[in-house]
N, C-alpha and C positions, 0 to 999 in steps of 0.2 A: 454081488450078495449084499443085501443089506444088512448094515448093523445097528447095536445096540445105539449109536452114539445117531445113527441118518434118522432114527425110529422115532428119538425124543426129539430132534431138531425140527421135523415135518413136526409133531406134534405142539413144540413151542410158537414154531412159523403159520402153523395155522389155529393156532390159541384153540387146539383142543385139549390141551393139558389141561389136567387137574392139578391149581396153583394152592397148597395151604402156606398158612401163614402160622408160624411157633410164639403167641405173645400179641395178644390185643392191644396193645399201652400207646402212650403216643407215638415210636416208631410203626409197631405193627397194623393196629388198623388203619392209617392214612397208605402205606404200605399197599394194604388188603384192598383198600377204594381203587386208588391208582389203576391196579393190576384187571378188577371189577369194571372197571369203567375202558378200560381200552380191550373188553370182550374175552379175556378168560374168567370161567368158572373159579371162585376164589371160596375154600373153604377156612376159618380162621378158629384156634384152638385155644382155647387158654382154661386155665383151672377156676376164675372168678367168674362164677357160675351169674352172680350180678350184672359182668358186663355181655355175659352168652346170650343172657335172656333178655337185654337190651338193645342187642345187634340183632336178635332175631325178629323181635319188636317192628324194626326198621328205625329205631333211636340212636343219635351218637351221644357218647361222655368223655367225647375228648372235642374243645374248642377250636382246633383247624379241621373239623368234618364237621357241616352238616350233616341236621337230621333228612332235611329234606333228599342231599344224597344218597343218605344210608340205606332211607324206603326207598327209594327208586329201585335201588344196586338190589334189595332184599326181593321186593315183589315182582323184579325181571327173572327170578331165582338165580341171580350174577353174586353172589354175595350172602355166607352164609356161618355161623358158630356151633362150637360145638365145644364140649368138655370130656370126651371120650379119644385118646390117641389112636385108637383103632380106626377111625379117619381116616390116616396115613399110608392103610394097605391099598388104598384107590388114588397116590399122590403119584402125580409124579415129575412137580418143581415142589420144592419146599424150603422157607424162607425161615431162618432163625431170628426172631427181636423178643427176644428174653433180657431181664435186669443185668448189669454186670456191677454190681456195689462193692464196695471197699468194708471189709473188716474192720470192726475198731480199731486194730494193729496195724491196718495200714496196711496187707496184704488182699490179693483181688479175691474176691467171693465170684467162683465159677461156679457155684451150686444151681443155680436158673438153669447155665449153658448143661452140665453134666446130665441133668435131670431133664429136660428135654431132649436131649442125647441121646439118652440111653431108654427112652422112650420111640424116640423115629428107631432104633435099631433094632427094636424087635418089629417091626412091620416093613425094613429095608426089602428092595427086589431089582431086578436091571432095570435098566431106564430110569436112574432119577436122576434129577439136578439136586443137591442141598447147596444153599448157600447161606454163611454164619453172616449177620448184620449185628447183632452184638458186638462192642468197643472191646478188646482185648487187647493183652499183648503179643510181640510178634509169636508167631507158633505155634498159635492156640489153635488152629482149624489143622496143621499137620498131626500136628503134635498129642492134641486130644481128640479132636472129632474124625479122622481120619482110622484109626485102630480100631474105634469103638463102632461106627459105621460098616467099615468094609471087613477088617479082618475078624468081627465076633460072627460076618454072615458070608467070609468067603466070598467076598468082591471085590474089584480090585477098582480103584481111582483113575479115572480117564479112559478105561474101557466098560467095568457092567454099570458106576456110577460114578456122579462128578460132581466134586467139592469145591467152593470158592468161597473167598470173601470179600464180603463188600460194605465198608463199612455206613452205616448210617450218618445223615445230613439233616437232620429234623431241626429245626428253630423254631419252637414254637412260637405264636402267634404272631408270622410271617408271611406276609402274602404276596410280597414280589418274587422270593424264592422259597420251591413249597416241593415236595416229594418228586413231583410228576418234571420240573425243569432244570434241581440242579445237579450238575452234573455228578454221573455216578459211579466211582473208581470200583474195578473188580480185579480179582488177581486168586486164580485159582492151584491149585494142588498141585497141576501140572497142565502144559498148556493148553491142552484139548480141554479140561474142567473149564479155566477160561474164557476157551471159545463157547463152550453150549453156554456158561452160564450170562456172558454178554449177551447170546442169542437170546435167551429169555428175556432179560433187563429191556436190552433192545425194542421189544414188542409192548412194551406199555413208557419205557422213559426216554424222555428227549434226548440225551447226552449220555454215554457210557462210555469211559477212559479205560480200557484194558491195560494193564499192567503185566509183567512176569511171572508174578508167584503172589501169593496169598499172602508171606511175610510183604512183600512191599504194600500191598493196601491195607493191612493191618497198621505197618509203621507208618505208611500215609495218612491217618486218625490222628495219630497221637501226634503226627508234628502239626499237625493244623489245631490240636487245640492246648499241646505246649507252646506254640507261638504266643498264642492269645494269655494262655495262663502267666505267663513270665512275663510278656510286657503290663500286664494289669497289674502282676506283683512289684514292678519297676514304677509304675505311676501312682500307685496304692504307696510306694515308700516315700514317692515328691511329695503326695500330700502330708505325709509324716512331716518331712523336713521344708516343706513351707511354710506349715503350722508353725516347728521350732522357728524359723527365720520371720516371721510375722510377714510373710505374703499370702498372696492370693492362688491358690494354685490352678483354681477353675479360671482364672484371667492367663495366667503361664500358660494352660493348655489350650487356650484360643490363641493368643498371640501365635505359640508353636505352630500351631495349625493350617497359623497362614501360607506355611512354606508348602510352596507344588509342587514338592521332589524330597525322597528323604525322609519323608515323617509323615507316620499312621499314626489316628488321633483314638487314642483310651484314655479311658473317663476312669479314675477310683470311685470308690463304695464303700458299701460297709462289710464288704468280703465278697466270695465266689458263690454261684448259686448254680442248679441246673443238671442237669445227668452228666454233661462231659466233664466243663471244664475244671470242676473240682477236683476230678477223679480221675480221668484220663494222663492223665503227662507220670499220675502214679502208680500205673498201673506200667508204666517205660522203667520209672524210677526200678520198683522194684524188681524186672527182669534183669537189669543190669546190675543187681546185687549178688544177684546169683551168677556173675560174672566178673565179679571182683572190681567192680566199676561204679562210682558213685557218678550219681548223674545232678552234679553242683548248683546248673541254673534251676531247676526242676525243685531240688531241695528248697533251695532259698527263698524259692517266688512261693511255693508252697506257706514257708515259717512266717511269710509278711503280711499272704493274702488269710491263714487263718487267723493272725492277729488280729485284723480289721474289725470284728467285733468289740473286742475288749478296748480297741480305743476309740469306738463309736462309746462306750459307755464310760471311759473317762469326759467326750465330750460333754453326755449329759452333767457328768459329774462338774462342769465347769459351769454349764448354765443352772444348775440347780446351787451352786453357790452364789450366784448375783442374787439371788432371792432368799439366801442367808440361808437356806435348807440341803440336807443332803436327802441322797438315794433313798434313804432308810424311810419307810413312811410316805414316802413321797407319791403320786399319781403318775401314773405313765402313762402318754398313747404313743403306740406305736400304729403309724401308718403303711399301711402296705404289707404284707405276709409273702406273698409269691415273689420266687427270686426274682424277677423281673417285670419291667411294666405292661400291662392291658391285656397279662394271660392268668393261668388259675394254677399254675406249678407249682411246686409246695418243695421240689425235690431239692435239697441240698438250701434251700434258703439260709440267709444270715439273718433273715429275721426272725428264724427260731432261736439262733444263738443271742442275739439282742435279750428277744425275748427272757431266756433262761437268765443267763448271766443278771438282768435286769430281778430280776424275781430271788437270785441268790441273794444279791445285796439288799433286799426287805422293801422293792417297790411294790407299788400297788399296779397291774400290768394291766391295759386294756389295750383289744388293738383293733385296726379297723382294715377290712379289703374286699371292695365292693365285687371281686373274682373268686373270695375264698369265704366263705360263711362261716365255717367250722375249720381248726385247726385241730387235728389229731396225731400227734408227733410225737417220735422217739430220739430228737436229734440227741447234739454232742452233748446240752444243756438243760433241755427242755423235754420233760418227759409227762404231758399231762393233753386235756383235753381244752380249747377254747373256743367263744363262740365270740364272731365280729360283733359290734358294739350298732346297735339300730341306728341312735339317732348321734349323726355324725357332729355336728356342729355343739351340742350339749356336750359331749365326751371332748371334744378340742377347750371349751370354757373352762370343764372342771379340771383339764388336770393340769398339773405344777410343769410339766414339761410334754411335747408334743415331738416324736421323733420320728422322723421321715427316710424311711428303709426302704422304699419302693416309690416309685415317683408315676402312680398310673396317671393316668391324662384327666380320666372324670372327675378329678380333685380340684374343688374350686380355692386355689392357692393364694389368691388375693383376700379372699375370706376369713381362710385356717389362721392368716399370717395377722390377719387385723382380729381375729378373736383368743389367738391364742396367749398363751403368759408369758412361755419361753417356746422356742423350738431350735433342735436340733437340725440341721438339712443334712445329710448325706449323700445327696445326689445332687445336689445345684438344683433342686426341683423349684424353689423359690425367685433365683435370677438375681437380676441386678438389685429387686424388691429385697430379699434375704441381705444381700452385700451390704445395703444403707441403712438396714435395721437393727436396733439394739437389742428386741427381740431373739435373734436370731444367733446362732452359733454353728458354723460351718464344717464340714469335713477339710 
């Protein structure tokens, strides 16, 4: 007799499933390509009716997909959006990459997860795969999506449907390791959810690590990018205390470097940027609060790496004193906007917090990022609307301090450095040029 579970397997094994995707953003539609491109029908939902009519276009607006992709995948009919969940009643893999953001207070916003949730549940039937890609904490795919799924429609997990998670790997603008090859940890409800939902993964990604349960690849997220957050908040604190000790810490952390055993090289900045690693390791923190457990390394890396603005703007505050002037009044460029270099992410940037805090103390703010045109932000500081500065080289002349928050590549650095009055580096973007120059003022 065949069953419900041999029924979706033929159909994942021979990519006659109808694949949707929960969230167009930069997890889900490279996600949606991937799955398009190695020959299932992939439909993709999201409520920004902007980026629906854009995907249907055959347009992309996320920077690791081409356009020329996206028309291919559209006009083979492999690849398709929509804004209506009703979608759903013809699915039968369905992929969750919805927002998972932190509350001001510092507790997780699952209102994305809940709300696409409780949307697949009223169109649930036998035969599905779901699996959560959303960063959570451990539980969240038992614990919430599992009751609201099966038990509002009378289904049970591992026999009429099957749950996993698999947590999302997206770097953006990355191109040695991209959706389609690295490898991708799944760990479902129970072990049969596991199996189908590998078999799916299986059929469009090169690598798929099965694990036990859902809580292990859930907690598999968060340790991979609490690793990363605490040791940046431990080399974010050298550069504190080489400042105080008057060394060089971007020479300390080449020297260390050299050693072939024993020592991963992080770089400090002017804070954390990015969908994970701000918010991930806290979203650990605070499950084990509710367990009577404080999570110490997590805390602390957190308290050093939100600092890291505030003494990016003491540094101005240093070079804006060699020129006998303070904050108040003064001209600012800030270089760079997007948390990181040669992509257009805006998400968790420290150069909105630069920016605000910059603009509390009475500067005069411009900023320049040849990925970001327009800043429209609600961060921790900064709550207003800017637009990048046209002509680069005029805004570096005019203002009293030039502070480099992003270090993209197209930045002619030997230029900035010989036209400007002061500048701040926070990223070693300048080199040895920055070290020897009085110009210059260092992270």
């Amino acid at each position: 007799m065949t069953t419900t579970k041999d029924q979706l397997i033929a159909k994942l094994q021979d990519k006659t499933a109808n694949v949707m995707v929960l969230g167009l953003g930069y997890v889900g539609l490279p996600f949606a390509v991937v799955f398009a491109e190695a020959g299932f029908t992939v439909t993709g939902i999201d409520l920004d009716a902007g980026k629906v009519e854009k995907l249907n276009q055959g347009l992309s607006y996320i920077q690791d997909v081409s356009t020329e992709q996206v028309a291919r995948l559209v006009a083979h009919g492999r690849l398709k959006a929509t804004t209506d969940f009703a979608a759903l009643k013809e699915a039968d893999a369905v992929s969750i990459c919805v927002p998972t953001p932190l509350r001001k207070t510092g507790d997780p916003d699952l209102s994305y997860i809940l709300s696409v949730t409780d949307e697949l549940a009223k169109h649930m039937h036998p035969g599905m795969v779901v699996v959560l890609e959303s960063t959570t904490y451990p539980g969240t795919t038992r614990e919430i999506l599992e009751p609201r799924l099966g038990d509002t429609n009378d289904l049970k997990a591992g026999e009429d449907f099957f749950l996993a998670f698999s947590p999302e790997r997206v770097d953006p603008g990355r191109e040695d390791w991209t959706t389609i090859n690295t490898p991708k940890v799944v760990g479902g409800i129970t072990e049969t959810c596991g199996e189908v939902a590998a078999i799916w993964y299986r059929g469009a990604l090169e690598t798929v690590v099965l694990v036990t349960s859902a809580e292990a690849a859930e907690m598999a997220k968060l340790l991979e990018n609490t690793f990363r957050m605490i040791n940046i908040g431990l080399v974010n604190e050298m550069a504190i205390m080489c400042d105080r000790l008057g060394i060089d810490v971007w020479e300390v952390i080449e020297a260390a470097a050299t050693k072939p055993f024993g020592f991963m090289k992080f770089t400090p900045g002017p804070g954390l940027g990015g969908h994970c690693i701000p918010i991930d390791p806290l979203y650990l923190s605070w499950k084990l609060k509710a367990l009577n457990y404080t999570a110490r390394f997590i805390e602390l890396a957190s308290e050093i790496n939100l600092g890291m603005p505030r003494h990016v703007i003491g540094l101005v505050q240093d070079a804006l004193n060699e020129q006998r002037k303070s904050i108040k009044g003064s001209q600012i460029l800030v270089l760079g906007a997007a948390y990181k270099p040669d992509i257009d992410d805006l998400r968790e940037s420290p150069a909105l917090d630069v920016i605000g805090l910059l603009e509390q103390k009475g500067a005069a703010v411009m900023y320049h990022d040849p990925y970001v045109p327009v800043i429209r932000a609600d961060g921790h500081h900064m709550h207003k609307e800017m637009h990048s500065v046209t002509d680069l080289m005029a805004a570096v002349k005019a203002a009293d301090c030039v502070v480099i928050v992003t270090n993209h590549k197209v930045y002619d650095y030997p230029g900035i450095l010989e036209a400007a009055k002061s500048i701040v580096d926070t990223r070693n973007a300048l080199g040895k040029a920055g070290r020897l120059s009085d110009k210059v003022t260092r992270l």
